[in-house]
C-alpha positions as CSV (number, residue, x, y, z in Angstrom):
1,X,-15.6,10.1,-56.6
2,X,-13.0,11.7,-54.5
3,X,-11.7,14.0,-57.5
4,X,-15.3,15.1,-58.5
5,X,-15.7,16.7,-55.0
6,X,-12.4,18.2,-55.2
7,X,-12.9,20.0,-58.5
8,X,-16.4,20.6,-57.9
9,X,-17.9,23.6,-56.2
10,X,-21.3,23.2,-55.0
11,X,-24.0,25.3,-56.6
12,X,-24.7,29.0,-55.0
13,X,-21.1,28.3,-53.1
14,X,-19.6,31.8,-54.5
15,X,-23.0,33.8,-54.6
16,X,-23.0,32.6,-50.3
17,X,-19.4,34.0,-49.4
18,X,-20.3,37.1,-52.1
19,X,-22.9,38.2,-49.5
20,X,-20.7,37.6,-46.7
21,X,-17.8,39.5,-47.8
22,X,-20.5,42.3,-48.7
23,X,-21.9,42.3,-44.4
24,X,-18.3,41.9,-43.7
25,X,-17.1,45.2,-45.6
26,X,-20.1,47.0,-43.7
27,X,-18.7,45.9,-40.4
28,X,-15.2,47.1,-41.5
29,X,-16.5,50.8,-41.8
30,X,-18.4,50.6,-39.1
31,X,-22.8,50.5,-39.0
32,X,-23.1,54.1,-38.1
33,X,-21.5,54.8,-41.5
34,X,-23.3,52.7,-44.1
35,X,-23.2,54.4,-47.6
36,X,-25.3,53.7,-50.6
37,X,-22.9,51.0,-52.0
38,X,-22.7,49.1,-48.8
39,X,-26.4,49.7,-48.3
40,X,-27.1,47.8,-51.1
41,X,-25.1,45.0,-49.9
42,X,-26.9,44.8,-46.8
43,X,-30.3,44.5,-49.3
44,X,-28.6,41.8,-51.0
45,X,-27.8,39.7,-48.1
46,X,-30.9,40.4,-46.5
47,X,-33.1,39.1,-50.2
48,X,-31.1,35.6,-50.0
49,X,-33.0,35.0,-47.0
50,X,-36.1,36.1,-48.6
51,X,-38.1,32.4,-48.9
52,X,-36.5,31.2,-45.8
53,X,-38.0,31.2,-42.0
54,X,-35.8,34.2,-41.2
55,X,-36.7,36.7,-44.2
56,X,-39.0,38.7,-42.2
57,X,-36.4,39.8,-39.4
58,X,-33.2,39.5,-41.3
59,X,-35.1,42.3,-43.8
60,X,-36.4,44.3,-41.1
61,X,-32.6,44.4,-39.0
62,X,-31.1,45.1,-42.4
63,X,-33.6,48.0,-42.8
64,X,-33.3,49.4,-39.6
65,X,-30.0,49.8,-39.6
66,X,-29.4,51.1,-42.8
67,X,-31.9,53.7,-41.3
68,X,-29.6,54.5,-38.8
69,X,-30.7,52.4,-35.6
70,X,-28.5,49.8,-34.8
71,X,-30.1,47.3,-31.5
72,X,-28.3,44.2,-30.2
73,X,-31.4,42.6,-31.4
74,X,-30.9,43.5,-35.0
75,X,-27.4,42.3,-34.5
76,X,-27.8,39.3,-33.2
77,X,-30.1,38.5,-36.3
78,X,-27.4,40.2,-38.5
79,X,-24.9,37.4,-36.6
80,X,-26.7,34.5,-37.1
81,X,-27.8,35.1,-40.9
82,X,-24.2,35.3,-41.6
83,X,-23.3,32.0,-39.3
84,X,-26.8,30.2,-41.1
85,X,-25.0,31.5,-44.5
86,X,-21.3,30.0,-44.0
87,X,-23.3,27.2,-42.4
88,X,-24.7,26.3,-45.4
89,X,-22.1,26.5,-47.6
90,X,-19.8,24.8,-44.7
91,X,-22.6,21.6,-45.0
92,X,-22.8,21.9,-49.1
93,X,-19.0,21.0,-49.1
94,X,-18.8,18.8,-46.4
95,X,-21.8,16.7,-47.8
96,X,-19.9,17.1,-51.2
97,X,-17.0,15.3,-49.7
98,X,-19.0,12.5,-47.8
99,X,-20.8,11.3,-50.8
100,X,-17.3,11.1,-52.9
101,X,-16.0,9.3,-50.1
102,X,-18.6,6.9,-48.8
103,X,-18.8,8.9,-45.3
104,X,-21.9,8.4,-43.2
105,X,-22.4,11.3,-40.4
106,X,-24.0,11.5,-37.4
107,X,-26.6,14.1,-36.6
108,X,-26.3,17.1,-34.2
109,X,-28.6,17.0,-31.5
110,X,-28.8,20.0,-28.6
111,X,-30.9,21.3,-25.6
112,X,-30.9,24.7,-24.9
113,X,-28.7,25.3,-21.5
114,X,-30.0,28.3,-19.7
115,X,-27.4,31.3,-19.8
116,X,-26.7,33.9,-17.0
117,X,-28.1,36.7,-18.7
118,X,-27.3,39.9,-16.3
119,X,-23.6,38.8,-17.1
120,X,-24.3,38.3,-21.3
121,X,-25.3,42.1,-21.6
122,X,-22.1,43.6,-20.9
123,X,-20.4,41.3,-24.0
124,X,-23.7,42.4,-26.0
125,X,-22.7,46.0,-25.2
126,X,-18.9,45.8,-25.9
127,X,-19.9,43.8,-29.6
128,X,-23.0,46.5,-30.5
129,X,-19.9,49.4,-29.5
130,X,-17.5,47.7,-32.3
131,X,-20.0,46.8,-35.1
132,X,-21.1,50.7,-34.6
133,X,-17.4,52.0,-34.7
134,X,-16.0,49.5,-37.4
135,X,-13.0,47.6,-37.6
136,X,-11.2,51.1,-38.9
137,X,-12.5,53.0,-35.7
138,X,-11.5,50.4,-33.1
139,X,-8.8,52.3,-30.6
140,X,-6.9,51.4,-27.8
141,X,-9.7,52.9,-25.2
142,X,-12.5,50.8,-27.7
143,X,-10.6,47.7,-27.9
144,X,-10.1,47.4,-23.9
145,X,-14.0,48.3,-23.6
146,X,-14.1,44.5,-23.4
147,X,-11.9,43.9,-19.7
148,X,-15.2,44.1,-17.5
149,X,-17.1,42.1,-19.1
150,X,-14.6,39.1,-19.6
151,X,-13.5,39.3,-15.8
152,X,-17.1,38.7,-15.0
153,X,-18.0,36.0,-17.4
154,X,-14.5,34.5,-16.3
155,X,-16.3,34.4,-12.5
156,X,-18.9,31.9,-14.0
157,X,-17.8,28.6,-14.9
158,X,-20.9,28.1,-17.5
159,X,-19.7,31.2,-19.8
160,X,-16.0,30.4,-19.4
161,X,-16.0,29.9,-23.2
162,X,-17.4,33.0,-24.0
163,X,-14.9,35.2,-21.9
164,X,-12.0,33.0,-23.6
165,X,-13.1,34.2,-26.9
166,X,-13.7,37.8,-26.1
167,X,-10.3,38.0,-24.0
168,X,-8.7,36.2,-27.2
169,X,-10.8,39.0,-29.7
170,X,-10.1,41.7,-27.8
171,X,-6.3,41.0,-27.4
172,X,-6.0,40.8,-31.1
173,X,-7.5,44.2,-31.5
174,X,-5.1,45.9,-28.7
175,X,-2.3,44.4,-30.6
176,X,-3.7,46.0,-33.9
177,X,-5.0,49.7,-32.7
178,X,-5.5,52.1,-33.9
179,X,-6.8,49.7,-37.0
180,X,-7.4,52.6,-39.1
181,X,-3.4,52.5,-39.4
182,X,-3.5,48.8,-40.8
183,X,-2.3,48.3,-44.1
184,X,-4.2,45.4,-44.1
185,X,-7.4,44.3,-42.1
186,X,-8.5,40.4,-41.3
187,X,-11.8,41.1,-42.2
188,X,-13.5,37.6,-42.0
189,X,-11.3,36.4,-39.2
190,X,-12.8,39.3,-36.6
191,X,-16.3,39.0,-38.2
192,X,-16.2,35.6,-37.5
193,X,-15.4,36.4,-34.2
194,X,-17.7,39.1,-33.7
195,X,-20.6,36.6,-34.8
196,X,-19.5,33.9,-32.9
197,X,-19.2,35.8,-29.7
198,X,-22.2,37.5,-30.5
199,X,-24.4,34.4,-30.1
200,X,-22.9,33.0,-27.5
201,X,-23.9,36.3,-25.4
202,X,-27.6,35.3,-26.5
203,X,-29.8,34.0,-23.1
204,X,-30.4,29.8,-23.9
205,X,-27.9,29.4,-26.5
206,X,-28.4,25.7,-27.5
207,X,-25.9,23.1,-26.4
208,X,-25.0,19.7,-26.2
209,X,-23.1,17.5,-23.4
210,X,-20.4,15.1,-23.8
211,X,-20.9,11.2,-22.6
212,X,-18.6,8.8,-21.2
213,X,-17.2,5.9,-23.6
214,X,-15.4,2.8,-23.7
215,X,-13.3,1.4,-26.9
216,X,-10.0,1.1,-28.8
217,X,-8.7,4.1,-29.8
218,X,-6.3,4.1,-33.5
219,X,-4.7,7.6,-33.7
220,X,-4.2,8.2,-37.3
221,X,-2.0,10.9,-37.2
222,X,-1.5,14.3,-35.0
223,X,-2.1,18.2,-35.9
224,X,0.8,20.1,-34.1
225,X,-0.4,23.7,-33.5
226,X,2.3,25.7,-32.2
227,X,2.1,29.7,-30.7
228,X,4.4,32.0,-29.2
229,X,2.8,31.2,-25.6
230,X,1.4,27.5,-26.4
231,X,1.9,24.4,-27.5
232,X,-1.1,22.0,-28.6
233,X,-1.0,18.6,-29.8
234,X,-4.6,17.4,-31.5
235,X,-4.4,13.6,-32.4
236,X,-7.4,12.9,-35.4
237,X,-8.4,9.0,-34.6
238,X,-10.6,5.6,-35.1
239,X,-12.5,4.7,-32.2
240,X,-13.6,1.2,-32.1
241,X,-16.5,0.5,-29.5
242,X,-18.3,-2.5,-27.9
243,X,-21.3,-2.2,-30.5
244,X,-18.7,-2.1,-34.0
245,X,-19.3,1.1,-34.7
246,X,-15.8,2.8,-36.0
247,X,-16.2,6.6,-35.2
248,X,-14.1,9.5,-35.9
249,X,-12.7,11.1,-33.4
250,X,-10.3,14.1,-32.7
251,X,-8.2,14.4,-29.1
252,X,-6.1,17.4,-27.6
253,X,-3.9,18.1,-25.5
254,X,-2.0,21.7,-24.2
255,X,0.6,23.5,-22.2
256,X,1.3,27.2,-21.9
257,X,4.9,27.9,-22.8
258,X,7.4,30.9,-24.1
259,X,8.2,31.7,-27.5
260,X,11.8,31.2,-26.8
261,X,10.8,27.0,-26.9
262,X,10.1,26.1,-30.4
263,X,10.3,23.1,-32.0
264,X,11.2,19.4,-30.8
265,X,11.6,21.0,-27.4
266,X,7.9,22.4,-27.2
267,X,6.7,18.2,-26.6
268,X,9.1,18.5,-22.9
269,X,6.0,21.2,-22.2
270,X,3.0,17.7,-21.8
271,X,5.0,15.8,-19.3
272,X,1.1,15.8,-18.0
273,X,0.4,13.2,-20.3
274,X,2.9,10.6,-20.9
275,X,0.5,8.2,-21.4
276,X,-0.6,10.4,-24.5
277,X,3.3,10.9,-25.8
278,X,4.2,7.7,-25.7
279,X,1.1,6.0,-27.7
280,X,2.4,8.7,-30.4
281,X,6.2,8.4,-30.9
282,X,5.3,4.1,-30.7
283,X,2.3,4.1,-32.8
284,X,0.3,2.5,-30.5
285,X,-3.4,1.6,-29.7
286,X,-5.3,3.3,-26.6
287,X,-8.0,1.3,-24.3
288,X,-10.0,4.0,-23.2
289,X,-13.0,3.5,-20.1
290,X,-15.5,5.9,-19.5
291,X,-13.7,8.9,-21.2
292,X,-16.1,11.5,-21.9
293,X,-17.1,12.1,-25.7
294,X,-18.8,15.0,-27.0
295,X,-21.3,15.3,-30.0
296,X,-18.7,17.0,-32.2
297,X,-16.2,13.8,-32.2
298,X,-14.1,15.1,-29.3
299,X,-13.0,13.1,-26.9
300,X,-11.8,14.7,-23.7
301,X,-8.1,13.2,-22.8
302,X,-7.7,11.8,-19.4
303,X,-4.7,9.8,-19.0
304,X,-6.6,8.1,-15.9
305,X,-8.8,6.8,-17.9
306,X,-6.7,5.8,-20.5
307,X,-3.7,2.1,-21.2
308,X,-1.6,2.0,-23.8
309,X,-2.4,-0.7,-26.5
310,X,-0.5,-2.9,-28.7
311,X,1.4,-1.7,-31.8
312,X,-0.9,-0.7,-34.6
313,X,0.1,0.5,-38.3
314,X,-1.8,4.1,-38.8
315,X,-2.0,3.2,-42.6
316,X,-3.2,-0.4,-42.5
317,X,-6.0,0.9,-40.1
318,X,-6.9,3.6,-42.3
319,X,-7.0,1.2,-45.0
320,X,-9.2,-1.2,-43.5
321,X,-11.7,1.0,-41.3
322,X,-11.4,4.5,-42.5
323,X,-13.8,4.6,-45.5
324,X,-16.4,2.7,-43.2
325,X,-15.7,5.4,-40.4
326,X,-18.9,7.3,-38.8
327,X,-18.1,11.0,-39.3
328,X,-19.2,12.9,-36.1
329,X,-21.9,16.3,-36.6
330,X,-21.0,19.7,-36.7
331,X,-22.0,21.8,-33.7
332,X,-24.1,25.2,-35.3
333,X,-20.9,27.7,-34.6
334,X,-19.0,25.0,-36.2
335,X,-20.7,25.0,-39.3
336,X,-18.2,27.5,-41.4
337,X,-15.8,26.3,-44.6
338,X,-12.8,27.2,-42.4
339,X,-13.1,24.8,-40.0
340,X,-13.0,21.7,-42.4
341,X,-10.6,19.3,-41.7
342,X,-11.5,15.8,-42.8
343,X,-9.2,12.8,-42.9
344,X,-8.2,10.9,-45.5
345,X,-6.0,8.5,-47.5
346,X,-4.7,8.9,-50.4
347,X,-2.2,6.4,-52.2
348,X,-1.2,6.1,-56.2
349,X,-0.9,9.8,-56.7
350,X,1.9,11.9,-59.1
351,X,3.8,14.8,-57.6
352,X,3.4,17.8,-59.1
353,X,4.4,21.5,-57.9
354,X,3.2,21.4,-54.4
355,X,0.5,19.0,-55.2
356,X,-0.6,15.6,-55.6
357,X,-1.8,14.4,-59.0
358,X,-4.5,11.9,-58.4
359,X,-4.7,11.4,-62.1
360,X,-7.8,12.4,-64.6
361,X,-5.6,16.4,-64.7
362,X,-7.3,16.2,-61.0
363,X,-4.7,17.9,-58.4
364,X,-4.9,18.5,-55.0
365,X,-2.7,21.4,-53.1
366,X,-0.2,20.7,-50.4
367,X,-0.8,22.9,-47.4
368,X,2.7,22.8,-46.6
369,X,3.2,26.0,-44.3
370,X,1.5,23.6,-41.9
371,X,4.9,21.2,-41.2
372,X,5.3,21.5,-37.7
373,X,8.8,22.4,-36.6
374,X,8.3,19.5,-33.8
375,X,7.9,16.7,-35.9
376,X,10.0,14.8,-38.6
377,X,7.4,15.8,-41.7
378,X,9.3,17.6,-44.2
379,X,8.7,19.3,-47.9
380,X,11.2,16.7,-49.3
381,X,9.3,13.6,-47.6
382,X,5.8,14.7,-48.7
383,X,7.1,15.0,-52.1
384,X,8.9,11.8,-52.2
385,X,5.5,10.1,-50.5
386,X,3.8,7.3,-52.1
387,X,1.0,7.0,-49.2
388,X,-0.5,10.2,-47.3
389,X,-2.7,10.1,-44.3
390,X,-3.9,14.0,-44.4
391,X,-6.7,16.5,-43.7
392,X,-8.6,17.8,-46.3
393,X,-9.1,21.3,-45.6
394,X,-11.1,24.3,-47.1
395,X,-9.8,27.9,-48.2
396,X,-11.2,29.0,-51.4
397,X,-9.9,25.2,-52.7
398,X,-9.2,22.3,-50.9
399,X,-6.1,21.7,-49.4
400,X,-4.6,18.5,-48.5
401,X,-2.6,19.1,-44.6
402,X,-0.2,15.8,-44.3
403,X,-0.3,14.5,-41.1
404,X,1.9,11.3,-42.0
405,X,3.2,9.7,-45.2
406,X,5.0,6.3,-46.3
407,X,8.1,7.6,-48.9
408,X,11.0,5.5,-50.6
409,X,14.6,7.2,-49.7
410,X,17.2,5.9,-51.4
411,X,15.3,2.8,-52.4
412,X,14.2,1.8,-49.0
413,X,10.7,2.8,-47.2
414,X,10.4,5.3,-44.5
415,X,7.7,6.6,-42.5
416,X,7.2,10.1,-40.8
417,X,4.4,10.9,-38.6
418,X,3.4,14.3,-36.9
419,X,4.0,12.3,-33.4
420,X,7.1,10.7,-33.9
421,X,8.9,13.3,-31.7
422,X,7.0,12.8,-29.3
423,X,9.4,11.8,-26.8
424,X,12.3,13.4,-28.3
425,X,13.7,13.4,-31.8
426,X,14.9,10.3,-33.7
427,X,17.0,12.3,-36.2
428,X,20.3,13.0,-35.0
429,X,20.6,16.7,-36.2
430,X,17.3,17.3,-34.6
431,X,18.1,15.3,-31.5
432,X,21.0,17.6,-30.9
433,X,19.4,20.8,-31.6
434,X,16.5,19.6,-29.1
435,X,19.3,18.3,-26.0
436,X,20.6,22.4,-26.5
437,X,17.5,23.8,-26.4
438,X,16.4,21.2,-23.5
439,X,18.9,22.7,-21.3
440,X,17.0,26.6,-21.5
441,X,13.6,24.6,-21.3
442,X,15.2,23.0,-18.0
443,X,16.5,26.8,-16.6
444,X,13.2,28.6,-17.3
445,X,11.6,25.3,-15.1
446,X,13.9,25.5,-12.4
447,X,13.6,29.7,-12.1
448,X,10.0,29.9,-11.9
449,X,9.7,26.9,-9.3
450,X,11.9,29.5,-7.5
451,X,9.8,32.5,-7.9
452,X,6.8,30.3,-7.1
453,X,8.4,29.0,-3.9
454,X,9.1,32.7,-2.8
């Protein structure tokens, strides 16, 4: 059952993120600097891989380098013991969650893709410089070590993804230097970064390729992720093709903006897809032909390929096909607790204090500070919910994101989606906030059409 997984922690679940938080603290002070206390961590991680096919070179990088000789080699194996570590755990929990809620999965299958190797060494050489120096002795001259080497992965379309995440990494630790100065470090964020980047700078990293497919599409309900410089819309959805098979499915959208455009206002930033906005705000089905699906359940939005469908209820859908719906593999840098984020249904439940009771002293946790400011979801409407369409998510506990919910106000039912806003608020406050902040959205698009023209 659904509450058994939620109060549940699979076995060895602590004793895995112990020896991660123990390489991480290495990697804070930096692997030219490893005392006996983190040595010992480094022996401890190193033994939990003892029985298993990496021992042999997980103990001999761990030894090394507590020696004092520190080898992109021995990192890489440091990088992916930790990712094969969070890996597990990620798959413990996410199996956990499957069983209690009758969710079959498909498997992960990969080729290896050959990499351009004489462009991976200068990433390998900027990562080896900051595992060496530590988070504490990364600098403004350290942090900007990385500006060659993402301008010349940038130059190759096949390591695009790598030079995105290194620009990204790097970025954050400009913004932070000197780090030694931090009151406060993100110490598994930039290790997971670090590893991550790490392996993608290894030659014949294995990947997978996404295939074209027809079907009717059901969007459940729609993540709103919104920065200072972008706005993204990811819609979590049924996909319904020729053979029966109900898969699930994530799609995203994106536009660059300026932090000065918050809120309702951020959806005038996709005019690119109107297709995509108005399926949203009318809660309708998409026909999708030969839109290209990748392994990992994402399918790749092209409006071209895409017609708007008849009206369909998110809830009765997820009532009817949800529990039956094929749950898509977990590419291998995927594989971490963090990036959890199933769908579910949940109906009959008690409020209490920023969670649902779903009876039995079982209680799941709102993740509330994930409302977006551009849809109608509020505190008070979760609260007053009797029907939530959400994502279970993973951070220490699980956490229940809504992405839509059916409420009673004032005796009469109501129902918020992430996506209502889509094409403008239907809440009259919010509708006038949005028409005085369209007006700025409208000036900063008419100036730069003007510097552009010049």
């Amino acid at each position: 059952m659904l509450t058994d997984a939620l109060t549940t922690a699979p076995t060895g679940l602590t004793e895995a993120l112990t020896l991660v938080d123990g390489l991480d603290d290495a990697l804070v002070q930096g692997l030219a600097r490893i005392d006996e206390e983190r040595a010992a961590a480094l022996e401890s991680f190193a033994a939990a891989f003892a029985a298993s096919p990496l021992g042999g070179r997980v103990a001999d990088a761990t030894g090394k380098i507590i020696a004092g000789t520190v080898t992109d080699e021995h990192l890489a194996t440091l990088a992916g013991a930790r990712t094969a570590l969070l890996g597990a755990a990620h798959d413990a929990l996410q199996t956990g969650l499957d069983t209690a809620l009758g969710r079959a999965r498909a498997p992960w299958e990969a080729t290896a893709v050959s990499d351009p190797g004489q462009l991976l060494s200068g990433s390998r050489s900027w990562l080896r410089e900051l595992a060496i120096a530590g988070w504490r002795g990364v600098d403004h001259d350290l942090a900007g070590g990385a500006a060659q080497a993402v301008q010349s992965l940038l130059a190759a379309p096949g390591s695009r993804r790598l030079a995105v995440l290194l620009d990204g990494f790097a970025a954050e630790l400009r913004a932070a230097a000197p780090v030694a100065t931090l009151p406060r470090i993100p110490v598994r964020r930039w290790a997971d970064l670090w590893s991550r980047a790490l392996l993608l700078s290894q030659d014949g990293f294995a990947s997978s390729e996404a295939v074209p497919v027809d079907g009717r599409l059901v969007i459940l309900g729609a993540d709103l992720h919104e920065h200072p410089t972008v706005f993204r819309v990811q819609a979590h959805a049924l996909l319904e093709v020729s053979d029966g098979t109900v898969r699930l499915v994530r799609t995203s959208v994106a536009a660059a903006k300026v932090d000065t455009i918050s809120g309702p206002s951020a959806w005038r930033m996709l005019t690119a897809f109107p297709l995509l906005r108005g399926v949203l705000a009318e809660h309708r089905t998409v026909e999708v032909s030969g839109m290209a699906l990748t392994p990992a359940g994402d399918l790749i939005w092209d409006e071209s390929r895409a017609t708007a469908g008849e009206p369909a209820d998110p809830f009765a859908a997820a009532r009817v096909r949800l529990g039956s719906a094929l749950g898509a593999a977990t590419p291998p840098l995927d594989r971490h607790p963090g990036v959890l984020a199933e769908p579910v249904l949940l109906e009959g439940y008690a409020h209490a204090e920023g969670a649902f009771d779903l009876g039995g002293g079982v209680t799941v946790a709102l993740d509330l500070d994930r409302l977006p400011a551009a849809g109608p979801l509020t505190p008070a409407l979760v609260a007053a919910s009797t029907a939530c369409l959400g994502l279970l998510r993973w951070d220490g506990r699980w956490l229940l994101q809504p992405l839509a919910v059916q409420a009673l106000v004032r005796k009469k039912p109501v129902g918020a989606h992430g996506g209502d806003w889509a094409l403008g608020p239907t809440e009259a406050k919010a509708a006038k906030a949005e028409a005085a902040a369209g007006t700025a959205v409208d000036v900063l698009r008419e100036r730069a059409g003007r510097l552009l023209r010049k």
